[in-house]
C-alpha positions, 0 to 999 in steps of 0.5 A: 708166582714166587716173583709176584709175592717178592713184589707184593712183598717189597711195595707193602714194606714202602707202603709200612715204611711211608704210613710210619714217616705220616704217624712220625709226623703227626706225632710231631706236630701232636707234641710240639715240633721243637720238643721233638727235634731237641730230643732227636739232637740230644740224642744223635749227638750222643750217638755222635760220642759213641760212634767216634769211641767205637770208631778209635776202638775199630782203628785200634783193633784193625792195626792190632789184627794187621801188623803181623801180616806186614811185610818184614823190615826193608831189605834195601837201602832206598827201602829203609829211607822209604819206610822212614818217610811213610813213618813220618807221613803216617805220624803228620796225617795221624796227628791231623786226623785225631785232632780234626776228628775230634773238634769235629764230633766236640762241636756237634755235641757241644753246641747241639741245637736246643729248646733254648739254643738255635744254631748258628751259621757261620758264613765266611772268615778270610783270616781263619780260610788262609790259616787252615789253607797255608798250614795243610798247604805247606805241610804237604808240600814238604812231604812231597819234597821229601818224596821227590828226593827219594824217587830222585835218588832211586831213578838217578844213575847208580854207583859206578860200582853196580851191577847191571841187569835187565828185567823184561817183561812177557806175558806172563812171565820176566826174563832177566839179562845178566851181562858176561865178564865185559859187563856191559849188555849188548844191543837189541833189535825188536825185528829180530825176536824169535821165542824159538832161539832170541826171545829178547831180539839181540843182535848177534853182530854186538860182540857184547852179545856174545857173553851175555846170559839169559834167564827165563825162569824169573829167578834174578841174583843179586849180591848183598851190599852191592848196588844194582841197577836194573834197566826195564823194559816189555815186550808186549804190554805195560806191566810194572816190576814190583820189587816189594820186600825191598820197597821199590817198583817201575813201569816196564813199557814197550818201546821204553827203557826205565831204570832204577837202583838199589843196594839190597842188604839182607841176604835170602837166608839172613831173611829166612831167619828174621821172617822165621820162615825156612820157604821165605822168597823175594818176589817180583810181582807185576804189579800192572794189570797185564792181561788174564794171566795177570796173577800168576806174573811172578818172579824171585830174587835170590840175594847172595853173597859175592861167593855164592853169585861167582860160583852161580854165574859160573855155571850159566851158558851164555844165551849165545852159545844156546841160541846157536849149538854148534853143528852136530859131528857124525858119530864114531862108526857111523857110515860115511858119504861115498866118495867119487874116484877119480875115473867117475869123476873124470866120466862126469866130466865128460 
C-alpha cells in the first residue's frame, strides 16, 4: 500500500509541476512575451553576479578550512623543486580562471537581452581563435617542459654517492632490501620465491647475496643528505610506492624493474618538531588499488643520521644467515648415538 501512495505521490507533484509550466505560459502570452523574458534576464544575470561573488567567497573558505590539513614542508630536494613548479602552475591557472571567469559573468550581465536589445551572434573570428589558441597553447607547453625535466631528474641515474635500496611490493605489504658492506644487491630469481625462507627469490649462488639484509616489516632507513636510489618492483600485482611527504611515487610492476632518487633532507625528529607532532611518521602508501587489503598497504620511513643508520644496520641479520641457520648441535649431556665395535662390525661384514 505504502509503495502505491509513493507512486500516486510522485505522478501528482509532475502533474502540479506540468499545470504550473501551462499557467507560466499563458501568463506569458497574457502579459506579452518580450516583457516577460526581459524581466527573467535582468533577473538571472543578477543572480549571475551573486553566484560568481558567492562562489569567490566559497573558494576563499575551502582554502581557509584546508591549509592546515596539508601535508608539511617537503622533506627532499626533488620535493622542493615540486612544490615550486605546483606553485607556479597554480599561480598561471589561478590568473586564467579569475580573468576567464570574470569576463565571462561581466558579459552575461553587461549585455543581457533586453526590451531594446536583442543579442547578438557572433559566428566566427580567425584572428581572435588563433590568439586564444597559441596563448594557452604556449603557456602549457612550458609548464609541461618544466615538468618533464623534473620527472627527468627524479627518474635519471642517481649520484654515485647513493645509496642503494630495493622496495618490493606484496600483497599487502612492501619488503625493503638493503645491500651488505660490498653495497651492491644480489641477483634474483622468481622460480626460487619460498614465503617460508626467500620471500624475494634470491640466488644463493650470488655471493653478493650473502650480506644483503631484508626487511618485512615496511620500515625503510634513510640518511639525512644523503642520496638514495630506490629500485622498485612487485611480486604480485601493480601497486605503486608512494612516498608523500617527500613528493614522490613510481609504479612498482611485476616483471619490471622502475627506479628513482632522492635526497631526503629533514630528519624523522627534525619533522616532529616543525609538524608539532611527537607519533609523526613518514609513510609509504601504496597508491595503486591493489586488491581488498589495498588500504592498509603501508610502510615507514624513518630519516637519520649517518650515526643512528650505522648503529641500526649493525644489528641487522643478514637474510642469509636467517634463511639458512646452521644446523643445530647436540646439547651437553645428551646421550650419543651407540657405536658399533669393532667385532659387530666385523660380524656384519661377514
Amino acid at each position: 500500500m505504502s509503495g502505491l501512495l509513493t507512486i500516486a505521490l510522485i505522478i501528482l507533484v509532475f502533474v502540479i509541476i506540468y499545470q504550473i509550466a501551462k499557467a507560466s505560459e499563458y501568463a506569458t502570452i497574457l502579459r506579452g512575451e518580450e516583457k516577460i523574458n526581459a524581466r527573467v534576464n535582468r533577473t538571472m544575470a543578477w543572480l549571475l553576479v551573486v553566484f560568481f561573488f558567492l562562489g569567490l567567497y566559497g573558494i576563499w573558505l575551502c582554502h581557509d578550512a584546508l591549509m592546515d590539513k596539508m601535508l608539511p614542508v617537503s622533506a627532499s630536494n626533488h620535493g622542493v623543486e615540486y612544490d615550486n613548479m605546483l606553485l607556479v602552475t597554480l599561480i598561471v591557472t589561478g590568473i586564467v580562471f579569475f580573468l576567464t571567469q570574470t569576463i565571462l559573468f561581466w558579459f552575461a550581465f553587461r549585455y543581457q537581452s533586453t526590451e531594446k536589445r536583442s543579442s547578438f551572434f557572433y559566428a566566427h573570428n580567425n584572428k581572435l581563435e588563433l590568439i586564444w589558441t597559441t596563448i594557452p597553447a604556449i603557456a602549457m607547453a612550458c609548464l609541461v617542459a618544466v615538468g618533464l625535466r623534473n620527472w627527468g631528474r627524479m627518474t635519471g641515474a642517481a649520484p654515485s654517492n647513493a645509496a642503494v635500496v630495493e622496495v618490493v611490493g606484496k600483497q599487502f605489504n612492501w619488503i625493503i632490501r638493503y645491500p651488505g658492506k660490498d653495497g651492491v644487491l644480489g641477483k634474483k630469481d622468481f622460480r626460487k620465491i619460498n614465503d617460508a625462507n626467500n620471500v624475494l627469490g634470491l640466488d644463493w649462488t650470488d655471493k653478493d647475496n650473502l650480506d644483503d639484509i631484508v626487511a618485512q616489516n615496511g620500515e625503510l632507513h634513510l640518511v639525512v643528505n644523503k642520496p638514495v636510489s630506490l629500485v622498485i618492483g612487485s611480486r604480485d600485482v601493480i601497486h605503486d610506492v608512494g612516498l608523500a611527504h617527500f613528493r614522490m611515487k613510481m609504479d612498482a610492476v611485476p616483471g619490471i624493474t622502475t627506479t628513482m632518487w632522492f635526497t631526503p633532507t629533514i630528519t624523522t625528529a627534525k619533522m616532529k618538531e616543525i609538524t608539532g607532532n611527537k607519533d609523526f611518521v613518514y609513510e609509504i602508501s601504496c597508491d595503486q588499488m591493489c586488491g581488498k587489503g589495498h588500504y592498509s598497504m603501508r610502510g615507514t620511513i624513518i630519516v637519520e643520521t649517518q650515526a643512528e643508520f650505522d648503529a641500526w644496520m649493525a644489528k641487522q641479520q643478514t637474510y642469509y644467515a636467517s634463511a639458512n641457520p646452521p644446523a643445530a648441535t647436540p646439547a651437553e649431556g645428551a646421550a650419543q648415538p651407540e657405536q658399533k665395535t669393532d667385532s659387530v662390525k666385523a660380524i656384519t661384514m661377514k
